[in-house]
FIDRENVEX-122534 format. One record per residue: residue in three letters; z, y, x of N, C-alpha, C, O, CB in turn. Coordinates in steps of 0.02 Angstrom, whole numbers, plus 50000, padded with zeros to 5 digits. Glycine has a CB too. Layout:
AlaZYXZYXZYXZYXZYX...
***
This chain:
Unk479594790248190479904792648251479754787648306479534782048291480664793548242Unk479834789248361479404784548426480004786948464480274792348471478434787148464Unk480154779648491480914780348530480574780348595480154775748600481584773448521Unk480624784548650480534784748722480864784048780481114789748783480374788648731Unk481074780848835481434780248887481084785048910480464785348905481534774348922Unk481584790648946481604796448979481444794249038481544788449056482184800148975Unk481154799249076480774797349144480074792849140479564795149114481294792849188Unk480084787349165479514782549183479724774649139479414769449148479484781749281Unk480354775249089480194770149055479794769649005479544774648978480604768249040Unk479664763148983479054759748935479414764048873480024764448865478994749148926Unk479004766648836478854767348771478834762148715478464757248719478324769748774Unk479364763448647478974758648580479094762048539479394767148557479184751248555Unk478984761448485478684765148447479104762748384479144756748369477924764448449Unk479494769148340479674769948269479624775148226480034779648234480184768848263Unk479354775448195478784781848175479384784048108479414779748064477684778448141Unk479754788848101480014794148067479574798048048479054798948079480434797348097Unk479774802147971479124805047957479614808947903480154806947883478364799547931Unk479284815147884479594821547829479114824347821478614824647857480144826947849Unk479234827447756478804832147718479034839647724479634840947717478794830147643Unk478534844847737478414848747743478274856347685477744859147675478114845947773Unk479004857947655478734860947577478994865647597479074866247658478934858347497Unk479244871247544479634876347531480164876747530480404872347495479564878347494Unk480704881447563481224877147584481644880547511482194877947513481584878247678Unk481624884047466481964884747392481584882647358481014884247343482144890847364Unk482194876047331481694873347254481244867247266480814865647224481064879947226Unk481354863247331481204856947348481004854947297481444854347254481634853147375Unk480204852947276480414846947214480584838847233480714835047187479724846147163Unk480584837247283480434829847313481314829747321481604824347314479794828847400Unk481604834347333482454834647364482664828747306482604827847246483024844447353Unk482954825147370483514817047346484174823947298484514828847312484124810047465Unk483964819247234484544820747182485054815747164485484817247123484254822347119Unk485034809247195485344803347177485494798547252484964797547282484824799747119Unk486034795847280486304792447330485964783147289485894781247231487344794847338Unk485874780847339485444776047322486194770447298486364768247243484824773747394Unk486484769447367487184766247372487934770347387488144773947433487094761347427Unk488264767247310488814773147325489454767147283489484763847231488604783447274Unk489914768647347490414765047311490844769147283490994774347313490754760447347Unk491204767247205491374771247163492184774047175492424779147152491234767747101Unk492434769947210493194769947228493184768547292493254762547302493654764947191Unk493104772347350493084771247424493864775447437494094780647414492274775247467Unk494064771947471494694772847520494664775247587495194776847612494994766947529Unk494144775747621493914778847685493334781947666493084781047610493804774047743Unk493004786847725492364789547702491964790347774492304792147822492454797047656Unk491254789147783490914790647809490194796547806489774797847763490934786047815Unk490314798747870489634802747872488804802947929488804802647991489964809347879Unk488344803247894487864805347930487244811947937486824814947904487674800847924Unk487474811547990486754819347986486284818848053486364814548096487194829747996Unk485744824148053485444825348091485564831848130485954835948106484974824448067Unk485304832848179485464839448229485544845048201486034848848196484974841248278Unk484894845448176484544851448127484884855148080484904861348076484044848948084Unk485294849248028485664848647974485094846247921484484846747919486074855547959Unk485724842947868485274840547811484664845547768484854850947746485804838247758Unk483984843547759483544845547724483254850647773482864854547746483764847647658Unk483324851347826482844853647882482104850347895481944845047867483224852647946Unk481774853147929480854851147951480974850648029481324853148073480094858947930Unk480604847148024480464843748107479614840948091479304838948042481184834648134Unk479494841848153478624842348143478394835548211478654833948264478214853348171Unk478154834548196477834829048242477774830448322477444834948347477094827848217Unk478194825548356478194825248414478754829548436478844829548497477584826548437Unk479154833148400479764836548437480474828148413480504822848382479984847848384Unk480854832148451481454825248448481884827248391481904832648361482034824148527Unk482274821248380482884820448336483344816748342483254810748353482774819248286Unk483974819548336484614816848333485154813948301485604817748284484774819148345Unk485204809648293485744808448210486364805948234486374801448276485444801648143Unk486784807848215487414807248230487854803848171487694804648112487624813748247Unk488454799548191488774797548118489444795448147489554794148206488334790748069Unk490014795048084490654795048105491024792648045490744793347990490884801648131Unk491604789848048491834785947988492544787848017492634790048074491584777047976Unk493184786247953493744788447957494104780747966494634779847935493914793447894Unk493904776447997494174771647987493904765848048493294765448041494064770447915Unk494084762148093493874758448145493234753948083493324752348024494634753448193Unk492614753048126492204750948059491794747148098491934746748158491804756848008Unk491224743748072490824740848097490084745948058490144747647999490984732548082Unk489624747448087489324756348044488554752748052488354750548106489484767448108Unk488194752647997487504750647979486904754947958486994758147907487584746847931Unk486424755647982486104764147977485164760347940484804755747959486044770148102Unk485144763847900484484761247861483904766347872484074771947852484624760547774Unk483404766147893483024772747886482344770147833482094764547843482744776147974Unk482094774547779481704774147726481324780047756481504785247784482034774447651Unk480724777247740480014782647758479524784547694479254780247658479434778347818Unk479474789347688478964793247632478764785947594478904783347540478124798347673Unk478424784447646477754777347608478534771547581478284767247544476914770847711Unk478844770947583479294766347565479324760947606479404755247584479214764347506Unk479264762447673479454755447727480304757547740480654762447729478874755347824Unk480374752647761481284751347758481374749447856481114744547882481594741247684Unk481684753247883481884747547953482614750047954482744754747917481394748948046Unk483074747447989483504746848025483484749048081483124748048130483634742348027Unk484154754048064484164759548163484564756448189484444754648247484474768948178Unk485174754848158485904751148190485974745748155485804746348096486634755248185Unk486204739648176486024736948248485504737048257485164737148205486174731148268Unk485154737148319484434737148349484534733948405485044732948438484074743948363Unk483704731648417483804728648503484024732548558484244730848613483144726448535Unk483914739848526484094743948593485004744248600485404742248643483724753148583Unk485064747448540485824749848511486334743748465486614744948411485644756748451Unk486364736348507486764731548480487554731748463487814727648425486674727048520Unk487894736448492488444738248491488564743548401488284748948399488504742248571Unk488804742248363488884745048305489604745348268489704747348210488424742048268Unk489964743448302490734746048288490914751248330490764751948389491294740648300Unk491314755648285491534761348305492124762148298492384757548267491274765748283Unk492534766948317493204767248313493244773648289492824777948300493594765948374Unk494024774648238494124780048176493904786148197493794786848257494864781248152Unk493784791548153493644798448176492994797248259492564801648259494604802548199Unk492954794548293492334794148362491524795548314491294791848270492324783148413Unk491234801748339490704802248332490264799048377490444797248433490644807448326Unk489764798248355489094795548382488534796448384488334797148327488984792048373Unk488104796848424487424799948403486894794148456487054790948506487364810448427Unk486294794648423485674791048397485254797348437485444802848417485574789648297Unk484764797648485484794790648529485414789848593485714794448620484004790048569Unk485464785148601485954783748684485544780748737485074776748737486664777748679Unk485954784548789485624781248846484984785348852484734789848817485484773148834Unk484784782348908484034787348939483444786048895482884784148912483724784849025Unk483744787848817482944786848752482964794248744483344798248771483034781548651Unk482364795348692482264801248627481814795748579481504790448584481704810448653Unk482004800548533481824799248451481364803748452481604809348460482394800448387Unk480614803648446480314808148428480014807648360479894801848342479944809248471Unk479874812248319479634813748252478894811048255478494812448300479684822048232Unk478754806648197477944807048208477744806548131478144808848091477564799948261Unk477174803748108477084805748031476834798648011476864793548045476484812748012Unk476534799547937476404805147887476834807347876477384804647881476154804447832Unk476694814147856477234819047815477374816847721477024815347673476844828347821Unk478054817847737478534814147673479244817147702479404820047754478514803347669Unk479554815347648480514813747645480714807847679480544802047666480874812047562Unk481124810147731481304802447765482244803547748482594808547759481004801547879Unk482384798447726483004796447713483374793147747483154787447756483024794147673Unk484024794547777484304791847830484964786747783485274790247743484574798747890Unk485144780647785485804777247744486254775447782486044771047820485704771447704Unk486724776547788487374772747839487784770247790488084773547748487884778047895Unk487794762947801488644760447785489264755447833489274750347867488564755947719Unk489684759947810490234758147868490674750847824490674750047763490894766947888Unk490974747047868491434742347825491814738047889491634736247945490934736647764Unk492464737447850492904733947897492704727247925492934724947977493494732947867Unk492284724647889492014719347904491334719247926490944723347902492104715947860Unk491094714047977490284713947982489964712747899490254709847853490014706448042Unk489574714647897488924714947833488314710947835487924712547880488594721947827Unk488164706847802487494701747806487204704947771487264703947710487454694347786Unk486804709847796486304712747783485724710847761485754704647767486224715047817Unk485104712247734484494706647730484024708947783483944714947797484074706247650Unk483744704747811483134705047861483564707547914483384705447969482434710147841Unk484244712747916484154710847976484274707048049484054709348102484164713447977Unk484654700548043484514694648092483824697048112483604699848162484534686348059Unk483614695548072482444695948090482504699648133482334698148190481704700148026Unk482764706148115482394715248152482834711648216482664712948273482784726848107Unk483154709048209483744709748314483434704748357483504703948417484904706048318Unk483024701048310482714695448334481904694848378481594691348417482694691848272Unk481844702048333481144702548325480904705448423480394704048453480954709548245Unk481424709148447481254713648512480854720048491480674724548530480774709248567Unk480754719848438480344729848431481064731648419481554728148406479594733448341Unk480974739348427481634744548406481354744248331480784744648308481704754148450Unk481734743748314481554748248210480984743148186480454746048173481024760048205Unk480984737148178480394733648159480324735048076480824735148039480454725448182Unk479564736048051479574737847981480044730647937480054724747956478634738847953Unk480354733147885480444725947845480124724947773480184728347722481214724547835Unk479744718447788479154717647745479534714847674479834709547665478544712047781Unk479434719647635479574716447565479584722347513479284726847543480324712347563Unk479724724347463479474729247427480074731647431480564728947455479144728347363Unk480014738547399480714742047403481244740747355481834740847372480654748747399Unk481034739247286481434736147238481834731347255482434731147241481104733747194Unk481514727247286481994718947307482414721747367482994720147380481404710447342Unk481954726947406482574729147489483194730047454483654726547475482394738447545Unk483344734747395483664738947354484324734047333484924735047339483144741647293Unk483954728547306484344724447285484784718447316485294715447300484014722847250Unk484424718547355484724712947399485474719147431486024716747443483954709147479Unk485364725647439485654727047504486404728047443486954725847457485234735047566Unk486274731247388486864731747334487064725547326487674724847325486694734547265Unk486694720047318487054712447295487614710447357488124707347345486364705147289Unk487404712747429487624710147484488454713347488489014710747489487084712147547Unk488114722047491488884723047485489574725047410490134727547407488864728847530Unk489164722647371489554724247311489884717547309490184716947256489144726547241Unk489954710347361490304705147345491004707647401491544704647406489844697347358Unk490824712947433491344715147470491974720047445491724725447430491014717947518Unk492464720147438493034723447419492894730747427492844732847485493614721247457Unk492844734447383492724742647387493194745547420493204751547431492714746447322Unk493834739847446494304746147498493894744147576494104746847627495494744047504Unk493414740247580493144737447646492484742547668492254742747725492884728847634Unk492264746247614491544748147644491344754847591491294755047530490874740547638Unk491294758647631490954766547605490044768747631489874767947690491564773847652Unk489724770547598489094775147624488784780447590488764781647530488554771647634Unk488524783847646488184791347653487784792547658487634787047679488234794847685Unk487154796247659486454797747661486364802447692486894804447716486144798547609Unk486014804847702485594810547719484824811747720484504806647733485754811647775Unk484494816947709483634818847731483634823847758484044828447752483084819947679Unk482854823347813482444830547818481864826447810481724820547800482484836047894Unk481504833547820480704836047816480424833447868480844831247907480534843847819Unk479884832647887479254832747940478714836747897478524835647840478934824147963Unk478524842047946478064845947922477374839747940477454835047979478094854347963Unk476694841447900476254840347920475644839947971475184836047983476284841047897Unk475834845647993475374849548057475914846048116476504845348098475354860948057Unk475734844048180476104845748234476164854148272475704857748290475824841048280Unk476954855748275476984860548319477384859348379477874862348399477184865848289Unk476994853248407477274852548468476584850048502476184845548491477964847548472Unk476634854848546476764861148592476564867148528476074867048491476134861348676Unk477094871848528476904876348473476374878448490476144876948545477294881648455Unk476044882648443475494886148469475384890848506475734895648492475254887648439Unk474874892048571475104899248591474494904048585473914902548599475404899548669Unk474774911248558474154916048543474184918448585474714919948612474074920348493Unk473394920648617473214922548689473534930048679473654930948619472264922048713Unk473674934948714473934943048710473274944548695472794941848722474304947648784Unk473224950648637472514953448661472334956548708472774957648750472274956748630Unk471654959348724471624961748811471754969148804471824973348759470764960448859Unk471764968748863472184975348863471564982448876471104983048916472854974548940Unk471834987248818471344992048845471124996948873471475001048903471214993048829Unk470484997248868469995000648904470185007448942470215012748910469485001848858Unk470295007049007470345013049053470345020049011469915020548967469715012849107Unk470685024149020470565030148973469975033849034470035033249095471435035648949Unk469625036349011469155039149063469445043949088469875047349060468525041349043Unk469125045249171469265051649187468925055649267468595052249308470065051149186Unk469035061349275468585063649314468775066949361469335066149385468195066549289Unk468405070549379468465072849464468525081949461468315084849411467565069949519Unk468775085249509468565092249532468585094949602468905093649653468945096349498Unk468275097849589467785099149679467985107249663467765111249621466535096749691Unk468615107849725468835113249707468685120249779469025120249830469635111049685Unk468255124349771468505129049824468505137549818468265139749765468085127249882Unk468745142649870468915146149872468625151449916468285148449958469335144449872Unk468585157449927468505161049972469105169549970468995174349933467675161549964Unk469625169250015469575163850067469605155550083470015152950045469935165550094Unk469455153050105469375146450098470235145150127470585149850147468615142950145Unk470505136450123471015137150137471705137350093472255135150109470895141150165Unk471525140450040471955143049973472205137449955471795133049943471565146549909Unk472885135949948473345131149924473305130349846473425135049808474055133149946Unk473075122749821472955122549753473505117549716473795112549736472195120249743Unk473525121049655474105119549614473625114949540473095117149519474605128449591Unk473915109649517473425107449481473935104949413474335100249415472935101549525Unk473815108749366474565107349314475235107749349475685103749335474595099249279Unk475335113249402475885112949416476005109649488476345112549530476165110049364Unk475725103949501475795099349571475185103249610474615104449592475635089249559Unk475555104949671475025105049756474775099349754475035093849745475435105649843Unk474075101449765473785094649789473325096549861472835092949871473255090849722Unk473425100349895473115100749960472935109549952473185113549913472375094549971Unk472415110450003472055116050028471305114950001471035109350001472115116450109Unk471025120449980470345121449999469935120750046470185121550102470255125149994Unk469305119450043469015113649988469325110149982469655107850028468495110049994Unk469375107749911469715099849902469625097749839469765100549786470515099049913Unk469225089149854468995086349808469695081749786470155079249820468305082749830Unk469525082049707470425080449675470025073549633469485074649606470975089149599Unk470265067649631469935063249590470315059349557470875058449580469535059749619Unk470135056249498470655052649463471035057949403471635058249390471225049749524Unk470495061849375470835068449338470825067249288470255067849265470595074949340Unk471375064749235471205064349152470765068349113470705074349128471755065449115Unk470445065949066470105073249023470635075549006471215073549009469605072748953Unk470345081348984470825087348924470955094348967470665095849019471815083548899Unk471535098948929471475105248974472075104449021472645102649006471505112648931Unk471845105949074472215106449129472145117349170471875122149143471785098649185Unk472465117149229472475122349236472535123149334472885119349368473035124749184Unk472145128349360472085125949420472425132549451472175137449423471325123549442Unk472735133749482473005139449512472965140749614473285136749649473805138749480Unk472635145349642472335144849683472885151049713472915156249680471535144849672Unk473285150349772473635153249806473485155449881473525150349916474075149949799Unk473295162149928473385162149984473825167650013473815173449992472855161850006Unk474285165050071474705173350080474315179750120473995180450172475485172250134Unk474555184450059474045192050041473695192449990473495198049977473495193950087Unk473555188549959472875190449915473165187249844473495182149851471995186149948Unk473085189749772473325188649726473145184349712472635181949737473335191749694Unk473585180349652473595171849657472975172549586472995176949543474625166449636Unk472545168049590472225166949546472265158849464472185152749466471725167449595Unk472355161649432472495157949388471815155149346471535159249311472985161449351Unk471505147649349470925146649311471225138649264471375133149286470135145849372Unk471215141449191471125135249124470345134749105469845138249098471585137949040Unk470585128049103469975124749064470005118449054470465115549083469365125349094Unk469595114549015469665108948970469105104548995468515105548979469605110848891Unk469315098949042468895093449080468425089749007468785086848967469535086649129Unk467945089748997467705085448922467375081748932467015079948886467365088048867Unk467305078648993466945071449007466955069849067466995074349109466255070748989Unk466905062549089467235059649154466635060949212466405056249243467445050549145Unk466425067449223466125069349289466475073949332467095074049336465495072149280Unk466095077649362466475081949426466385089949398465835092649395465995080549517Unk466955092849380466845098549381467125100949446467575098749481467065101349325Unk466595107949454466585112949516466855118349488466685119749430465875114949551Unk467325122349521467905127149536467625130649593467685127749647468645123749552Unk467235137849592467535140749644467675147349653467125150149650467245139349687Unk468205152549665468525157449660468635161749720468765160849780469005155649634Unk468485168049668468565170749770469315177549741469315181549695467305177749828Unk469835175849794470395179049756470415186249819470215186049877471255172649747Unk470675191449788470575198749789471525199649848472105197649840470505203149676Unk471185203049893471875206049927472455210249885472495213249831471635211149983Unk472805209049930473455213849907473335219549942473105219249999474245211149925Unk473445223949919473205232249965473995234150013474565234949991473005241449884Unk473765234550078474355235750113474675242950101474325247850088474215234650184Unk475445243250108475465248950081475895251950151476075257850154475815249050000
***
């Protein structure tokens, strides 16, 4: 994950990372809490935005939030796929790490983001809360160091051990912890992808009629709609059958169907018969 000051501040860099599987039937899914005290008297929690065992893909943000039932002093571990170990809380950025009972909190503060970055793996989030400050290992070093999240160099076995030896000399009514994971998919989908629309198609063809009459003049009806007097060129005519009806007052109305079958000009012309005066 790569912590960012919003706007125009400097950038540094802590690279968070998740794996990307099936979301029924995880085989990689944490079956075992690394540190767990057996008789805790208070309890703490941590999660992410998303919720636990969610995917987040490289370069979108993340949020973690955590809260304890008890005024505490709250210690946050983050483990990466490859087995590097850093420290989120305390940090150079986020030195403040006591909290007060029931007060939620969330990771990042202030004008940062947390963004996701890789390899893709299981990233494991650890919080432990305790009434007392905690001598943690390495991290004096990490607060010392000025990076946010500096890696801590040593294998994971000994991280493991040192961090159980540290707080198991502490009274189990003093200190509780919680875990959590997600995913990072492999691929970045940030900026998701975007699929172009396909284009749009092709004009339906269509054609013209060049319509006239004798008497000339004759009011024409074209499926129903007037569209002027004779002569009159009509354009923009769909194929198919249409029907042209040719009207003048006195003379019987003439009715002509037919079926336009390709996008040229058909010619119409009709000569319509009087009404006999009586």
């Amino acid at each position: 994950m790569r912590l960012a000051k919003v706007r125009w501040l400097m950038a540094v860099a802590m690279l968070l990372v998740l794996v990307l599987v099936p979301v029924a039937g995880r085989a990689d899914e944490p079956k075992l809490k690394l540190f767990v005290n057996p008789m805790p008297v208070f309890s703490t929690n941590i999660w992410v935005d998303r919720g636990e065992g969610s995917t987040y893909y490289p370069g979108e943000n993340v949020r973690i939030s955590f809260r304890a039932t008890r005024d505490c002093y709250v210690y946050i571990l983050d483990v990466d796929p490859a087995g590097v170990y850093r420290w989120l809380l305390p940090s150079v950025w986020w030195g403040n790490n006591y909290i007060r009972a029931n007060q939620t909190r969330t990771l990042p503060e202030g004008p940062y983001e947390l963004t996701v970055g890789g390899p893709p793996g299981v990233e494991h989030l650890y919080i432990f809360a305790s009434t007392r400050p905690l001598d943690m290992p390495y991290l004096e070093r990490s607060l010392k160091s000025g990076q946010f999240a500096p890696r801590i160099e040593a294998q994971a076995e000994i991280i493991e051990k040192e961090i159980k030896a540290r707080i198991n000399v502490v009274p189990s009514s003093s200190w509780v912890s919680d875990s959590t994971y997600f995913y990072v998919g492999g691929n970045s989908a940030w900026p998701p992808a975007i699929t172009p629309p396909p284009p749009p198609p092709p004009p339906a063809p269509r054609g013209a009629i060049n319509v006239t009459s004798s008497p000339s003049g004759a009011r024409v009806f074209l499926d129903g709609q007037e569209k002027g007097y004779t002569p009159l060129f009509i354009r923009d005519v769909p194929l198919g059958d249409h029907e042209i009806v040719l009207v003048v007052p006195g003379y019987y109305a003439v009715t002509h169907q037919f079926e336009m079958s390709y996008p040229g000009t058909f010619y119409i012309s009709r000569s319509l018969r009087p009404i006999p005066k009586r």
